[in-house]
Residue, then its C-alpha position, 0 to 999 in steps of 0.5 A: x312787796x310782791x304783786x297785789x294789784x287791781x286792774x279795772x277792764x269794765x265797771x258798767x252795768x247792763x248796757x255797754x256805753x261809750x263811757x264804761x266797758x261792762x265788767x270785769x277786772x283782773x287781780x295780779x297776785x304775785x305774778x298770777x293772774x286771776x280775773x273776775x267777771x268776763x263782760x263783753x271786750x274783756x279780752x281787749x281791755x285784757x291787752x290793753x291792760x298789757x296783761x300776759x295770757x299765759x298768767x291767767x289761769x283761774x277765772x271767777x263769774x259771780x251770776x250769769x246776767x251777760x252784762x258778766x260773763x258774755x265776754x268769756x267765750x271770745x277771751x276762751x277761743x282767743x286763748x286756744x288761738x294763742x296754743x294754750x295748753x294749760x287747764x283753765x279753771x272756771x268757778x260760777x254758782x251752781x246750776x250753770x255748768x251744764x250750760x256753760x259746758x253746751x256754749x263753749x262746746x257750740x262756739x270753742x270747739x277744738x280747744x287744744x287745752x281742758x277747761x276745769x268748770x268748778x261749781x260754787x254755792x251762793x248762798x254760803x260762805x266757803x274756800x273755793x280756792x286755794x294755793x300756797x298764798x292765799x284762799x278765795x271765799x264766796x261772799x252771799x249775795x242777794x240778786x235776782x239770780x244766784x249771785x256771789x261775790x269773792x273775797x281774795x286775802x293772802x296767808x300769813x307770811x315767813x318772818x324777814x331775816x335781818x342779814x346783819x343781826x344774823x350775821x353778828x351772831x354767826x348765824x349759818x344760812x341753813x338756819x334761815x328757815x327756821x328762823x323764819x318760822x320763828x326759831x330762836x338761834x342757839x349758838x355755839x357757846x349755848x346762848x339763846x339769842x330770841x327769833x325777835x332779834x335776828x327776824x322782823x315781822x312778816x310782810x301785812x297780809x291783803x285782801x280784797x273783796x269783789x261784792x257784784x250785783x246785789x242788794x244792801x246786806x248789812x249781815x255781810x258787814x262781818x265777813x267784809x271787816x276790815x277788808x285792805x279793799x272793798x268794791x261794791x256795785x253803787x249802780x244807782x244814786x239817790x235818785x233812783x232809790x226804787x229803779x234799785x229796789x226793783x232791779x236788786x242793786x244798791x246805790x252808792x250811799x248804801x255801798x259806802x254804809x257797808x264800807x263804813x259798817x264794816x270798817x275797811x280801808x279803803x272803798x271802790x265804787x263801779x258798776x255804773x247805770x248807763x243812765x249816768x254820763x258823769x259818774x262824779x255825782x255817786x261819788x259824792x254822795x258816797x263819801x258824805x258816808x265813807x269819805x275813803x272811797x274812789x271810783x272805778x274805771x277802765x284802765x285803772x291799777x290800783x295797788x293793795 
């Protein structure tokens, strides 16, 4: 099965520690590349990562706190550094383009490749992106500034030849594709021979879904359904119930009840407060709701 992979470069929250990066994290989907949030050191945890530049393309921040997106300037200049010529596409909620385009203009200049600034709206549920593989939706989110998540999943796939049921049947290799698509085969003698017996299913579609700073939003339990994997911010634990209500962040119980509410598969935890040294303690109290449920952390390759 081709790449769907999750690669975490920071998962700490407003203040850098010597524990946690702040965030951001990179999908492999299919050999492209697609990061999400820019917080400081993005590009060397990019490198570490062993991750290849000339495969990112596409970069989603979802708010303009710094904590996600201070990173993006250095990870831009080095890209020119490295002869980029390709577009890079920036995606970010409304009302920062202009921003956006004054500091990279002040600290990038020179770019020997075009930056393609996509303004995207918070408050909806809309494609944002897509290609011949998968869509990107926006997830509403509810922070102290305009706040969106991102929902990645993959399109239905072609069906998958069985090379020796075709082969019985004399099947010619310039009807693969529409078998693919779902064709019964007629042979020369005139028998129907049904798409299910020369064709297997298509490969499961994936998903993932990247909810970052925000409050519990139990409306959002129907767009995250079913998810193949959900990180959410779990900033603050049981301890700290109204430092999160303050600061429009969610503790980990609450991130597990929308994992469970909305029935995904499998629920990743992260954007630590630097208050806690040993992160296990929000673990714990995730899983006595959702027991599914990992822990982000720099360095880690989860496969969807």
């Amino acid at each position: 099965m081709e790449a769907f992979d999750l690669y975490i470069l920071g998962c700490g929250s407003a203040l850098p520690t010597s524990l946690h990066f702040p965030t951001s994290q990179v999908l492999n989907v299919r050999e492209k590349l697609f990061m999400i949030d820019c917080g400081e050191g993005a590009q060397l945890q990019f490198r570490k990562a062993k991750l290849k530049f000339s495969r990112l393309n596409t970069i989603f921040i979802s708010h303009f706190h710094g904590d996600h997106f201070f990173g993006l300037f250095g990870l831009v200049s080095s890209l020119g550094l490295l002869g980029r010529t390709a577009d890079l596409h920036i995606y970010m909620p409304l009302g920062m383009e202009e921003h956006m385009k004054n500091a990279m203009d002040a600290f990038c200049f020179g770019l020997p490749f075009e930056i393609a600034y996509h303004s995207v709206d918070p408050t909806k549920m809309d494609v944002v992106y897509e290609d011949r593989t998968m869509t990107v939706e926006t997830i509403p989110l509810k922070h102290r500034i305009p706040c969106c998540g991102y929902l990645f999943r993959e399109k239905p796939g072609l069906r998958h030849i069985v090379r020796d049921m075709c082969d019985a049947y004399n099947v010619p290799l310039s009807m693969y594709g529409r078998l693919k698509n779902g064709e019964d085969f007629v042979t020369d003698d005139g028998e129907v021979v049904p798409n299910s017996r020369l064709t297997g299913p298509a490969a499961p579609v994936r998903s993932y879904a990247y909810c970052s700073d925000t409050t519990y939003l139990h409306e959002n339990v129907s767009q995250l359904k079913g998810v193949d994997l959900l990180f959410h911010e779990a900033t603050f634990g049981n301890d700290a119930v109204k430092r999160a209500r303050e600061t429009y962040h969610t503790t980990a119980a609450e991130a597990a009840t929308m994992a469970r509410d909305a029935q995904v598969k499998k629920l990743m935890i992260g954007h630590y407060s630097a208050r806690y040294t040993d992160v296990r303690v929000l673990l714990d109290e995730a899983k006595e709701v959702f027991p599914n449920t990992v822990l982000a952390n720099e360095g880690l390759v989860y496969r969807i």
